[in-house]
N, C-alpha and C positions, 0 to 999 in steps of 0.2 A: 504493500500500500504506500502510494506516496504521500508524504507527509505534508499535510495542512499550509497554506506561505500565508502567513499575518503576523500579526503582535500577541503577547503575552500578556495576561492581566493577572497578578496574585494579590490576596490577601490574606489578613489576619482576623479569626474572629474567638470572641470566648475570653473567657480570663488567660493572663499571661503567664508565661514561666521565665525560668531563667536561660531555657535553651530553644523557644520559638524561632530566636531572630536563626540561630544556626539553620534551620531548615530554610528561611527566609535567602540566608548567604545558599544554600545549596541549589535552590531553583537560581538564584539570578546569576551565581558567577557559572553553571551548567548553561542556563537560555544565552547567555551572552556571548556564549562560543557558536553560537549556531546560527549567526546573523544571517545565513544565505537562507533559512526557514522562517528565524523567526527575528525580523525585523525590526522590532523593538519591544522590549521590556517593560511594563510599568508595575508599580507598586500603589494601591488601592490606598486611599487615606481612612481610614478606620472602618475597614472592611468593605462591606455589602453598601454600608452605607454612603462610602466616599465616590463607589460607581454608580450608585443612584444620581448623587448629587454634582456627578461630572468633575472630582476633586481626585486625581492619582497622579504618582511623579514616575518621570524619567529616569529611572535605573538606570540607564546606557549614559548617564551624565555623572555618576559615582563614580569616587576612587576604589579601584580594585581592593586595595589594602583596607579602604574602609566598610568595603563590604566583606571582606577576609574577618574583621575586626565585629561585626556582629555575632561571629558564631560565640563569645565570648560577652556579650551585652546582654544584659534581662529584659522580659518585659517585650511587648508586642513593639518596635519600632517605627514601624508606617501609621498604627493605631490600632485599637480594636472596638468590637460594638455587641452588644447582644440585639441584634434585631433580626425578631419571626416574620421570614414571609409568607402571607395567608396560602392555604390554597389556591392552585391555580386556578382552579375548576370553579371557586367562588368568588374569587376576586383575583384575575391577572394585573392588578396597574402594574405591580412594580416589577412584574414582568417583562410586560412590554416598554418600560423603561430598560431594563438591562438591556433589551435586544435593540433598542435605538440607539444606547452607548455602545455597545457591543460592534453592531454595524456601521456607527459613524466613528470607531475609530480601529475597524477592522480588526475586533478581537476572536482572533482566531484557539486561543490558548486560554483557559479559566480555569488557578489552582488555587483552591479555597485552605488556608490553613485553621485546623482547629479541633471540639471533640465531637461530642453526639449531637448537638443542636448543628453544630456547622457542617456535618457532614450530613445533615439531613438538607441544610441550605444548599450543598454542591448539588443533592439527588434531585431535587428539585429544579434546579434551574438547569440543570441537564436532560432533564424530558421534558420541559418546555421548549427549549430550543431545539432538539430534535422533533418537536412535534410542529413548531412552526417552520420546520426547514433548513435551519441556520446552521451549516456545518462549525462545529465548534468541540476542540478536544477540553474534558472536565475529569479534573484529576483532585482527589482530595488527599492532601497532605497532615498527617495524623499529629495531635497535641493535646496533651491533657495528662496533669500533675493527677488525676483522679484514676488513671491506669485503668477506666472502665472503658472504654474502645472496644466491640467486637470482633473477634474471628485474630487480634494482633499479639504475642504473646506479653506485648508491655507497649506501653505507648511513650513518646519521646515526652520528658519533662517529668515525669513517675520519679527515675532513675533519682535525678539531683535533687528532687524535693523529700524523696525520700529518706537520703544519705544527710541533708538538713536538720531535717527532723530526728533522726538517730541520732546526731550529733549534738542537736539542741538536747535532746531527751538527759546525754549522758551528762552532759553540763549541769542540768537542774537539778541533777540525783545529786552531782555531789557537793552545790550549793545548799542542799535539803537537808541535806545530812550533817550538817555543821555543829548545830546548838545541840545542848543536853535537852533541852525542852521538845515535846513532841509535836510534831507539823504531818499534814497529808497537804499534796498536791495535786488539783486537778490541771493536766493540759489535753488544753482541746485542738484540733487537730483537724483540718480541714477533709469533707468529703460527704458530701449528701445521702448519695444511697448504698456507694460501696464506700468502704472499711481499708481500702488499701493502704493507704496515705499514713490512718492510724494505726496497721499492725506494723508499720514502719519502725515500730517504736519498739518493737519488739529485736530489733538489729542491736539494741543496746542491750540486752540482757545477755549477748555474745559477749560483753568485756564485760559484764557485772556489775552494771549502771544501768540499771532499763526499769520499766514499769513493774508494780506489784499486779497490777489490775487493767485489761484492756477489752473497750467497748468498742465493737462495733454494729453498725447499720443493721447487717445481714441476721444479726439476733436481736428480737423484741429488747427492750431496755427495761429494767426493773428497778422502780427506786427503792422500795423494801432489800429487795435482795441485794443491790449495790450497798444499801448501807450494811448490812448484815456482814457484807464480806469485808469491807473497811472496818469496822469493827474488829473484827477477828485477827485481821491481820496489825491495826496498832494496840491492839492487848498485847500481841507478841510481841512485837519490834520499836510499838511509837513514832514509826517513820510509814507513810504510805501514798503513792506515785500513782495515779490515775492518769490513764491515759483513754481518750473518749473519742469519739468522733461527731463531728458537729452535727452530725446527719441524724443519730440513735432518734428513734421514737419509740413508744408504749404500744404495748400489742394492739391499743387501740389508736395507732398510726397519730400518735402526738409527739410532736417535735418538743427537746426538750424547757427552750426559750418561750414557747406556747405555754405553757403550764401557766406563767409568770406572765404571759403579754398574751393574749389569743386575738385579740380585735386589730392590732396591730404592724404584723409583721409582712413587712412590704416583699411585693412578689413581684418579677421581672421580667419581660415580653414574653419571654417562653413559658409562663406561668410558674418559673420556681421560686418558693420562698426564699426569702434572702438569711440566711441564717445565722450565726454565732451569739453567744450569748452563752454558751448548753456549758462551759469553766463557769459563769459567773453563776447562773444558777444552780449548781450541783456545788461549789463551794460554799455560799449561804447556807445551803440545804443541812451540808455535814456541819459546818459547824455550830449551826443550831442544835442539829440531832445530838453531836459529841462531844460538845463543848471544846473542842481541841481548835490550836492554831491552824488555819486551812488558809490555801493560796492557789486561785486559779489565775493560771496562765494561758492565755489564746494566743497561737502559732500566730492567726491572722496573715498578712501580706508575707511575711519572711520566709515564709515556707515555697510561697510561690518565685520570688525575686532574687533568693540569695546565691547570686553567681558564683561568692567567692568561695561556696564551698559546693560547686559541682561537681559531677561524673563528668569526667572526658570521656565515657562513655557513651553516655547519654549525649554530651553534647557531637558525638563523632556519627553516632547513630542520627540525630536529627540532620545533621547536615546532607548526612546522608539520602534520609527521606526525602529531603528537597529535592537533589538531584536526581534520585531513580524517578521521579515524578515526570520531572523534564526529559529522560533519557526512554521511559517508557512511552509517555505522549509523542513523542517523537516515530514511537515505532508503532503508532496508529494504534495505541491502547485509550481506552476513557470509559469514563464510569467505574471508574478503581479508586480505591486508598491504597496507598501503602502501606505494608505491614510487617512485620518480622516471626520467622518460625524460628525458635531454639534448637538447633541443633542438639542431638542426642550424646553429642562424646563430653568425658570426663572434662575436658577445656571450654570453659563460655564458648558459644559461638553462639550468632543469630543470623538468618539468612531471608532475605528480602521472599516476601509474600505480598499477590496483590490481591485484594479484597472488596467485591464486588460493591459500589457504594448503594443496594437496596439492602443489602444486608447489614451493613455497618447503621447506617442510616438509625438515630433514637433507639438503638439497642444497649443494653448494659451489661458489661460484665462483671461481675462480682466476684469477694474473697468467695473459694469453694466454703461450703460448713464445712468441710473434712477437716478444714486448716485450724477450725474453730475448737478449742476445747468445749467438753459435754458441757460444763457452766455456764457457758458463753460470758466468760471470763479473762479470756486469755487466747494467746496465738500458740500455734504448735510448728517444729521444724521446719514442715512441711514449707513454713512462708519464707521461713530464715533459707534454705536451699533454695528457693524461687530470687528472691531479692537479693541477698548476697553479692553472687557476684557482678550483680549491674553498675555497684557503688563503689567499686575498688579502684578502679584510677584517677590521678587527682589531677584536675583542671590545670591547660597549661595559661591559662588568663593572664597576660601581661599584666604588667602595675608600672605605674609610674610616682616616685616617690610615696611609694608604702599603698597608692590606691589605686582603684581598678583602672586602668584606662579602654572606655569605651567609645563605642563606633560613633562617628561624628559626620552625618551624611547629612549632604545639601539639602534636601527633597526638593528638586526643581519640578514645580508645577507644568503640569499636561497642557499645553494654552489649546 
């Protein structure tokens, strides 16, 4: 098949991590090599929404070096946006908006980066334009610190935020542990419906620094029984590390900041609630119940942004996914994500899979229960063998006088 001759359009959608821009750097320094196809580059201004609004830059006008230089920056670079497009079948406008931008300025190339909402946005706007005619290659480019991506054995941004949080985890044990006086700690831990993020935490009980207690999504949350086991374990010791996930709700599907706010809790185009809060409310909660010193801590933003303690991993793997995007679009592939299978031998490996974007499309994948202890209390090996070795290389992230130095690109406007 021969390959498509136009421009290229990418964006960022979704919350950010710390190794987005690397896939970012993968698609544009691969399309740039390919100018006799693809004629010019652009980079979307906060996503979906910057090609609605006729606002994306010229890639082809960056320094090489500083687009080398984002695989190593945090955080969505061009922008990012949560915005749901309806239905086609009930409302096309913003439809037939993209394909006006799309054909007045010959965008023959559309890679969407992001996780389950955005790759429901690439499914989408890829069987509209094949149903209105419009030949157009649509590749989605996989991201998401929440590791729930279908049919991909880990998804790009997992890795670093993971190895974050294990890191942060170990820090706070041995800040905890300090005074003779007794203290329980709750940290909350970002992830709505899967648990991944938060048996991250469980990487720290490998060096003897990690949680007494860990909650995840994938098991009903119990406040009785939470405290029962916090109980039990500061009779013993007077020290105890909760580790929760902001997502847990009551078998009767209540989130746990809902207990405490239910009229309240602002929800976001794609209808999810906005969540955290679930440290401050389960810290009150104990230490009413215990009368003991209690101190919740929320991960919040750092977990998603903190480059300086990334997976070269992760970040070699994202960059990676950019490029096989561009390098498969090219050999008449579309309507795929990129994805990785783990290879079966005794050494890491993962090897490019691509995955069809109806299937990926608003699917979740979740920790197995296997990995769950019967209490649903705690993580089992099972995760520690899984996540392990994702976090083992350490970021080669330039510094400049002790701080990061990050990508510093023009964005010269599309006129």
């Amino acid at each position: 098949m021969t390959a498509l001759k136009g421009n290229l359009m990418f964006g960022q959608s979704g919350g950010p991590t710390s190794v987005i821009n690397a896939s970012a750097a993968g698609v544009f320094i691969e399309a740039l090599k390919h100018s006799e196809v693809i004629e010019k580059v652009y980079g979307a201004a906060n996503g979906i929404v910057g090609i609605l609004n006729e606002k994306f830059y010229d890639i082809g006008q960056e320094d090489l070096n500083e687009l080398e230089m984002l695989k190593y920056t945090p955080s969505s670079s061009l922008g990012s946006c949560r915005y749901k497009l309806a239905d086609a079948a009930k409302d096309d406008t913003d439809y037939k908006r993209l394909l006006e931008v799309f054909q007045k300025y010959n965008i023959r190339y559309f890679f969407y980066n992001g996780g389950n909402d955005s790759m429901d946005t690439c499914n989408k706007i890829s069987k509209f334009m094949q149903n209105a005619g419009y030949d157009c290659v649509v590749m989605g480019v996989p991201k998401t610190i929440d590791n729930d991506l279908f049919g991909t054995d880990h998804c790009p941004g997992f890795a670093s935020a993971a190895k974050y949080i294990a890191t942060t985890t170990m820090e706070v044990y041995q800040d905890a542990r300090v005074y003779d006086t007794g203290m329980i700690c709750v940290i909350e831990v970002m992830g709505r419906h899967a648990g991944w993020l938060t048996a991250a935490t469980r990487l720290a009980n490998e060096k003897g620094c990690g949680p007494d207690l860990i909650y995840l999504p994938e098991v009903a949350f119990d406040m009785d029984k939470m405290l029962a086991d916090v109980k039990k374990i500061y009779a013993e010791t007077g020290k105890v590390i909760i580790a929760v996930s902001e997502g847990v709700q009551t078998k009767d599907g209540v989130f746990i900041p809902e207990l405490v706010a239910k009229d309240d809790v602002a929800v976001d185009s794609f209808g999810h609630k906005q969540l955290g809060g679930t440290a401050s409310v389960l810290a009150e909660f104990l230490k009413k119940e215990t009368g003991a010193k209690v101190r919740g801590i929320e991960l919040s933003l750092m977990q998603r942004c903190a480059s300086h303690c990334a997976s070269q991993i992760d970040i070699d793997e994202s960059f990676l996914a950019g490029r096989t995007a561009v390098i498969k679009a090219l050999e008449g592939m579309t309507d795929y994500m990129v994805g990785f299978e783990r290879d079966s031998g005794s050494e890491y490996k993962c090897n490019i899979k691509m995955i069809p974007l109806n299937d990926v499309a608003n699917t979740e994948k979740k920790v197995p229960l296997e990995w769950i202890n019967k209490e649903g209390n705690f993580v089992g090996q099972e995760f520690v063998d899984y996540a392990l070795p994702l976090i083992k290389e350490e970021t080669k992230q330039i510094k400049e006088d002790g701080l990061p130095r990050f990508a510093k690109l023009k964005k010269v406007l599309v006129k």
